[in-house]
C-alpha positions in Angstrom: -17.1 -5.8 -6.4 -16.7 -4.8 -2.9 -13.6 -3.0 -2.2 -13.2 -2.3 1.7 -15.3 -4.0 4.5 -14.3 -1.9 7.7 -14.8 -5.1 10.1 -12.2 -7.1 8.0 -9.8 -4.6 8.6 -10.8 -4.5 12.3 -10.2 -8.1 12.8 -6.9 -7.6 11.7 -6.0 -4.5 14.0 -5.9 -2.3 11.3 -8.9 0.4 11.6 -8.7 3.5 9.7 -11.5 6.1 8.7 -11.1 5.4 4.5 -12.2 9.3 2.6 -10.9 7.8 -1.0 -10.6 4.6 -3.2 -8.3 5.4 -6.4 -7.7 2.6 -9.4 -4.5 2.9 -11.1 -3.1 0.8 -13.9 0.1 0.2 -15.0 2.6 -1.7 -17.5 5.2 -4.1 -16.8 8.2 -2.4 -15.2 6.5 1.1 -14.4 7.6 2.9 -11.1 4.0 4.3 -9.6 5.7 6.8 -7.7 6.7 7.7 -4.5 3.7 8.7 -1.8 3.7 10.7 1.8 2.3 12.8 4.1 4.1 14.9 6.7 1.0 16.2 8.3 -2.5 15.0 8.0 -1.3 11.3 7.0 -3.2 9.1 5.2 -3.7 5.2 4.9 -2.7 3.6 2.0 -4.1 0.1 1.0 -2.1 -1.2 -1.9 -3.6 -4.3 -3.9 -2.8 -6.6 -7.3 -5.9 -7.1 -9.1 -3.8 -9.0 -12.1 -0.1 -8.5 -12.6 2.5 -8.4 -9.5 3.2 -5.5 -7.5 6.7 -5.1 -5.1 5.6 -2.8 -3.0 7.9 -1.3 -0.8 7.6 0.7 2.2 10.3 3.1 4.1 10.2 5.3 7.2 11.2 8.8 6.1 10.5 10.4 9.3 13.6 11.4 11.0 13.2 11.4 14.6 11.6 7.5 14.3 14.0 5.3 15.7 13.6 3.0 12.6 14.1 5.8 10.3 15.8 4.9 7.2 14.6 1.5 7.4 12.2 -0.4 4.8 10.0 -3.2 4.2 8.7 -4.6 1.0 6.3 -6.8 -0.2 5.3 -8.9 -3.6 1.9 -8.3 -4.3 0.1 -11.0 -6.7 -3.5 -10.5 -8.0 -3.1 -14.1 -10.2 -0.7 -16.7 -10.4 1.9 -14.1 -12.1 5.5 -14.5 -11.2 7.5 -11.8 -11.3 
């Protein structure tokens, strides 16, 4: 399976030097956590193999002018519904 193909990524504006691929799995109605950087950040690609993911996404950094502010997203690797 290929993972990560850098000129994808590109296509879509998003390019970012990638240093680690992780797998985790989880059950139905598991919190994965909470993940950030305040120096040194990282990118973070977020995918649904099987099963649904809500993935949400807020800006902690307080002197952004959207700090405070989130966005989410449903993640489906199949034709799960959540």
């Amino acid at each position: 399976m290929k993972s990560l193909e850098r000129d994808i990524y590109k296509n879509w504006g998003l390019e970012a030097d990638i240093y680690e691929e992780f797998e985790s799995y989880s059950k139905r109605n598991v919190i994965r956590g909470m993940h950030f950087q305040t120096r040194e950040p990282q990118v973070k690609i977020v995918r649904a193999v099987t099963g649904v993911i809500h993935d949400v996404v807020v800006d902690i950094r307080r002197d952004s002018p959207t700090f405070g502010k989130y966005t989410d997203i449903i993640l489906s690797g199949g034709a799960e519904r959540i």
